[in-house]
matplotlib code that plots the C-alpha trace (Angstrom):
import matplotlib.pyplot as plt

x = [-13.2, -14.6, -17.9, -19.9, -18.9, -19.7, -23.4, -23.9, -23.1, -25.5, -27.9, -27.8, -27.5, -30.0, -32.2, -30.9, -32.1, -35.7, -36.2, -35.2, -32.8, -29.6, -31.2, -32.4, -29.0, -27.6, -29.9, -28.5, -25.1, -26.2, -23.3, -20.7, -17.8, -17.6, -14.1, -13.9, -10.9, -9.9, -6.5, -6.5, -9.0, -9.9, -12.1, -12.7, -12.7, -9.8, -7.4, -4.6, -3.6, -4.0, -7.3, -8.7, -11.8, -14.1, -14.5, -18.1, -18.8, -17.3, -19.1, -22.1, -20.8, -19.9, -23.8, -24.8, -23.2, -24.0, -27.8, -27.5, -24.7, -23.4, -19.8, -16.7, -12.9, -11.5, -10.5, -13.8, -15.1, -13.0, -14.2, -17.5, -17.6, -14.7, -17.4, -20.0, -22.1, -24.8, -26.0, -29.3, -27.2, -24.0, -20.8, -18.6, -14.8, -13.2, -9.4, -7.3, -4.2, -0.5, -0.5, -1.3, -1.7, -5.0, -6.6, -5.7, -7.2, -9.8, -11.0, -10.5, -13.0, -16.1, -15.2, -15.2, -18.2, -19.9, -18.2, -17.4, -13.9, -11.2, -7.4, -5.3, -2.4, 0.8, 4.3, 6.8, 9.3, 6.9, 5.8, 9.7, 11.1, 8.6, 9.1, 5.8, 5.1, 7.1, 3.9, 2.3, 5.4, 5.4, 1.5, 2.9, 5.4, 3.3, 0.7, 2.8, 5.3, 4.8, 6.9, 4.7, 6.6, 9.5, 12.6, 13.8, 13.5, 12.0, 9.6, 6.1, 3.8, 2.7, 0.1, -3.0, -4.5, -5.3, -1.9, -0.3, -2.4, -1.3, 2.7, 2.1, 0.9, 3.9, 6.3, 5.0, 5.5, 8.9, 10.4, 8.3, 11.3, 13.9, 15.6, 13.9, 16.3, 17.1, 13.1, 13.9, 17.1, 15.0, 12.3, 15.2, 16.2, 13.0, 12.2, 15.3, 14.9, 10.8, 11.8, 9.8, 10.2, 10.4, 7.2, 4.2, 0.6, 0.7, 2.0, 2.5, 0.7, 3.3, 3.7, 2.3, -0.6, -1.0, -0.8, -3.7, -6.0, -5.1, -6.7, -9.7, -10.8, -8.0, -6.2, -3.3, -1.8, 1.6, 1.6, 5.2, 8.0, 8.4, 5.2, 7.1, 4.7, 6.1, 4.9, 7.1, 10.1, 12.4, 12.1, 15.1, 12.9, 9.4, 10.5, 12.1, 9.0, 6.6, 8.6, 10.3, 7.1, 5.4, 8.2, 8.4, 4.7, 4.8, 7.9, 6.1, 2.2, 3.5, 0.7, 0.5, 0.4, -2.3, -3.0, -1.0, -2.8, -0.8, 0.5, -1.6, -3.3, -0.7, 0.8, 1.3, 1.7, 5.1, 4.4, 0.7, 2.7, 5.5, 2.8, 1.3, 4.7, 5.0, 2.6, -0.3, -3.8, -5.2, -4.0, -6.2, -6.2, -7.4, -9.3, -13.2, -15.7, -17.0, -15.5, -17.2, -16.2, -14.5, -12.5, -8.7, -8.0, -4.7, -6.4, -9.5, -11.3, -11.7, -13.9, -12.2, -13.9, -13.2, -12.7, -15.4, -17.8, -21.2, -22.9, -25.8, -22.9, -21.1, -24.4, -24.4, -20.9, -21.5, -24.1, -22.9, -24.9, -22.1]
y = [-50.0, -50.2, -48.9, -52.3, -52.6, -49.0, -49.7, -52.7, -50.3, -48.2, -50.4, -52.5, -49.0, -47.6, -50.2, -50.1, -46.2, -46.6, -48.6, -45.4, -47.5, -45.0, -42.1, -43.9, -45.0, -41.2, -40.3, -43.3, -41.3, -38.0, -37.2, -39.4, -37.7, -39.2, -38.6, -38.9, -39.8, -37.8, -37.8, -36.6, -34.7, -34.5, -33.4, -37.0, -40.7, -41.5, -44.7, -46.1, -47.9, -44.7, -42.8, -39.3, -38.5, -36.5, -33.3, -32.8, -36.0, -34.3, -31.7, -33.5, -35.2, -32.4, -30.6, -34.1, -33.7, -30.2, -31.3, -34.0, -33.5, -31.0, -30.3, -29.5, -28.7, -32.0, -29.4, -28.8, -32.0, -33.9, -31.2, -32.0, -36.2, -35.6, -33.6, -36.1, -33.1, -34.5, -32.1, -32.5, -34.3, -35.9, -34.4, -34.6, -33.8, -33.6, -34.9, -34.8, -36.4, -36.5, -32.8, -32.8, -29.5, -30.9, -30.0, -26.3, -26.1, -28.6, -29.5, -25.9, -23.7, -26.5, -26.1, -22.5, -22.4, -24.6, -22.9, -26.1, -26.7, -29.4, -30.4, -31.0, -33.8, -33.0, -34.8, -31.9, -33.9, -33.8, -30.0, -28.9, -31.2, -32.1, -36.1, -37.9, -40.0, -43.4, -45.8, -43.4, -43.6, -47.2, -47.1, -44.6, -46.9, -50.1, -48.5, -46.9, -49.3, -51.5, -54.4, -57.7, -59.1, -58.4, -59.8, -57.0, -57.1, -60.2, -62.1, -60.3, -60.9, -57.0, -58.5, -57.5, -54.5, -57.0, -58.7, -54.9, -53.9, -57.5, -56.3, -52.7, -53.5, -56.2, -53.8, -51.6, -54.1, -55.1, -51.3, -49.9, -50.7, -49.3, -45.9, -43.4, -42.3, -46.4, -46.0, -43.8, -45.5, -48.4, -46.2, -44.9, -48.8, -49.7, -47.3, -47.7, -51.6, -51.0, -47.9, -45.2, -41.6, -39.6, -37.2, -37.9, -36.1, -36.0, -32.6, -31.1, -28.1, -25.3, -23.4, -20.6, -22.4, -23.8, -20.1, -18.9, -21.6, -21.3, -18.2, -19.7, -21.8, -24.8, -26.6, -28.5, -31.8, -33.6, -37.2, -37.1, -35.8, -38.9, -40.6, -43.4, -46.7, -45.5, -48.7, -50.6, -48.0, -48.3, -46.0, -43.2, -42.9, -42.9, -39.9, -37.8, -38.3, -37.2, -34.4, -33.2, -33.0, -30.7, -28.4, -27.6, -27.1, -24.7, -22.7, -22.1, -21.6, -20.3, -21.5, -25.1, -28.4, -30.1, -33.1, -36.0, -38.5, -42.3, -43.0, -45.5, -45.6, -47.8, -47.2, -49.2, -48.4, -46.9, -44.6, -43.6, -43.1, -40.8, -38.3, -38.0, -36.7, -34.7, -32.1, -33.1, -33.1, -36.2, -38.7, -40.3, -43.7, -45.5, -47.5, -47.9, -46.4, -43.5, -41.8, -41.3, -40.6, -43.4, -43.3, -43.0, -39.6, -40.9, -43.6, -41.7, -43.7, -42.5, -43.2, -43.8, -42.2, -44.4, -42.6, -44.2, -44.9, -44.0, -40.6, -43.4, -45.7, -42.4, -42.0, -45.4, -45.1, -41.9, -43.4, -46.3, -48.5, -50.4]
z = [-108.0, -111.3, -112.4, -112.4, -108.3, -108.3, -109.5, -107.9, -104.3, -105.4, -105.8, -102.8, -100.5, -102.0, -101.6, -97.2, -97.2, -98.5, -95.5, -93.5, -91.1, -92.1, -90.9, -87.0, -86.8, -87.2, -84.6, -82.5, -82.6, -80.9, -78.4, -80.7, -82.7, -86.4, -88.0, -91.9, -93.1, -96.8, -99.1, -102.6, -104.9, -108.8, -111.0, -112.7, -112.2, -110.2, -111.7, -110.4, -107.2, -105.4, -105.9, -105.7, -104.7, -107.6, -106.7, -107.6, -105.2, -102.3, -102.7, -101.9, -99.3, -97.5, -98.4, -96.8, -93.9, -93.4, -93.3, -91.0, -88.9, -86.4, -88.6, -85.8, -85.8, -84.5, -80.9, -80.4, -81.1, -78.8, -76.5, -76.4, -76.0, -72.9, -71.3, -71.7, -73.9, -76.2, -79.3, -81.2, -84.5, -84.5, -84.3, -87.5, -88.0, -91.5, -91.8, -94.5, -94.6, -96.5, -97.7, -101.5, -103.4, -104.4, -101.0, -101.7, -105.4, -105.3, -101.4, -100.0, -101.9, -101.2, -97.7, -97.7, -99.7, -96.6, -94.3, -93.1, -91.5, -91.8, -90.9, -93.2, -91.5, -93.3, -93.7, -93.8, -95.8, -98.8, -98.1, -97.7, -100.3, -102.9, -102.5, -102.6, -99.4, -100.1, -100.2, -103.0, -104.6, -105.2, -105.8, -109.0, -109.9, -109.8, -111.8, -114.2, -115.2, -118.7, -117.1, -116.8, -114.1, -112.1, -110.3, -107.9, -105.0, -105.2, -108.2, -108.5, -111.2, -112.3, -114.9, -113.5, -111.1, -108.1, -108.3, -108.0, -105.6, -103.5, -104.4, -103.0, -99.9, -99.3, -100.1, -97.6, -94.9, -95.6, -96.3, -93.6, -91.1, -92.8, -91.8, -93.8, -96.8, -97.0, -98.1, -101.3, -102.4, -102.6, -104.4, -106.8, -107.5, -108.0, -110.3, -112.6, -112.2, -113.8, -116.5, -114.6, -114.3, -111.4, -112.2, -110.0, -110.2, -106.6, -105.6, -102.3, -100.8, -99.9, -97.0, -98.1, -99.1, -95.9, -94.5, -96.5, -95.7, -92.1, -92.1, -93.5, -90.9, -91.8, -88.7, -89.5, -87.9, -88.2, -90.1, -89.4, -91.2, -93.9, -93.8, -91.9, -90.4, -86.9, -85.0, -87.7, -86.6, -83.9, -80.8, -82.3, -85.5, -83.8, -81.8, -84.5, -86.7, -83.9, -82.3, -85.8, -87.6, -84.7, -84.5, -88.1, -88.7, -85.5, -86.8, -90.1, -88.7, -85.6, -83.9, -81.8, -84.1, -81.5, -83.2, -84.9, -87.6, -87.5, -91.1, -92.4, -89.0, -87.7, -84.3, -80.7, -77.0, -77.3, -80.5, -78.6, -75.4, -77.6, -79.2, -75.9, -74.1, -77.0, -76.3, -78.3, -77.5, -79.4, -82.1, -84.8, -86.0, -89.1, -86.8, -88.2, -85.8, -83.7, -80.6, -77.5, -74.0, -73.5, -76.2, -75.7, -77.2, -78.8, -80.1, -82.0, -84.7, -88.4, -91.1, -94.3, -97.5, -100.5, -103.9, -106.0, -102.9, -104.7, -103.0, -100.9, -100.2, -98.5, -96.5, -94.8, -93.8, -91.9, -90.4, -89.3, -91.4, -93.2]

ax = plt.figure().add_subplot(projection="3d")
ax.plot(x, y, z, "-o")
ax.set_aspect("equal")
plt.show()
């Protein structure tokens, strides 16, 4: 988003809260379970086709919703709207997915700070391996690369931000099938084919990391092992992704992985009805909305948190005003 958008937001928002409607529609979600939906965290404005989130603006958010909202792990949250229970503010979970080292330096000492908890959904390739999930990878490419246009794997014009951004998300849909290490061979060609380099500011968290921050009130989920689109997989992958990803995050936290987070919120009946068998207690979507209780736990609805969302734009999204 670029700054002009960014005031124009702020504008019209702000405009929506002097008439106080935000703040009756908060109270209209006592007994609801909000889920916000985080990735990547930095101390300035964000560019590229994959943005992170200003610290300082998190920051507020989360002071925000410590003033107006009940803030839950996403255990006990789901908790309370199965039993029917209905507290005097709304209930809000913090999620954080893909596993960058960002959400240890940057996210983790606001949230201790708060006291507020969160859950970090990690895919154990990048944590064990270092490779950045495949659809940030080509995001980094996109953006980086000096090429105007290009022929491989097909024609794409590169010449401006929106026709990247178009380019990105097709690639996504037609890799998205493909067995996993097919993924970064193709990632490897492309890169060679647009003169790219294999360095990425997006750096995993570490185990150890993850270790220390579990014992500071942190949870953590599986998003799979390789950040695969599992309702574009077939049933083989789907399953190793689910059960993989759980079992390696147990044997390193030793405690239960309990949750699992959809890459790119994408799933179907099967890859719902495969994290269920697994042994988890709840699955999260990137499906816009609030979860009540008669929400499908393996279908949970997540707010999104754009990077350059201005602070009263933020506001209206948690309370389902926009």
């Amino acid at each position: 988003m670029n700054k002009l958008r960014f005031v124009a937001k702020s504008l019209i928002h702000g405009a929506v809260e002097l008439t106080g409607r935000p703040r009756r529609k908060r109270q209209q979600l006592r007994g609801s379970l909000i889920i916000l939906t985080y990735h990547s965290f930095c101390t300035g404005w964000s560019n590229g086709l994959f943005g992170s989130l200003p610290i300082d603006r998190f920051e507020r958010q989360i002071r925000f919703l410590r003033e107006n909202f009940k803030v839950v792990t996403l255990e006990h949250g789901l908790s309370y709207i199965q039993q029917g229970q209905t507290g005097d503010k709304p209930w809000v979970a913090i999620t954080i997915d893909d596993g960058f080292v960002d959400n240890y330096t940057h996210a983790w000492p606001v949230l201790q700070r708060f006291g507020v908890p969160a859950a970090i959904f990690v895919a154990t390739d990048f944590i064990d391996t270092g490779r950045t999930p495949w659809p940030i990878q080509i995001a980094e490419i996109l953006h980086r690369t000096k090429a105007l246009s290009m022929e491989f794997p097909f024609y794409a014009d590169l010449r401006s931000c929106a026709a990247k951004s178009a380019l990105l998300q097709k690639l996504k849909r037609v890799w998205a099938p493909l067995p996993p290490e097919e993924r970064f061979s193709k990632l490897i060609a492309l890169r060679k084919y647009l003169r790219v380099d294999h360095s990425s500011q997006y750096l995993p968290l570490s185990w150890d990391q993850l270790r220390k921050m579990q014992g500071g009130g942190m949870t953590f989920g599986s998003h799979t092992v390789y950040h695969s689109m599992i309702s574009e997989t077939d049933s083989r992958v789907t399953q190793q992704e689910i059960v993989n990803s759980k079992q390696r995050i147990e044997e390193q936290l030793q405690v239960p992985c309990k949750f699992f987070a959809y890459p790119d919120g994408g799933y179907n009946a099967e890859a719902a009805d495969a994290v269920k068998s697994a042994g988890y207690l709840g699955a999260l979507t990137q499906n816009c909305g609030h979860n009540t209780v008669l929400t499908n736990p393996f279908l949970l609805d997540r707010l999104e948190v754009p990077s350059h969302d201005p602070m009263v734009t933020f506001r209206a999204r948690v309370s389902a005003d926009i």
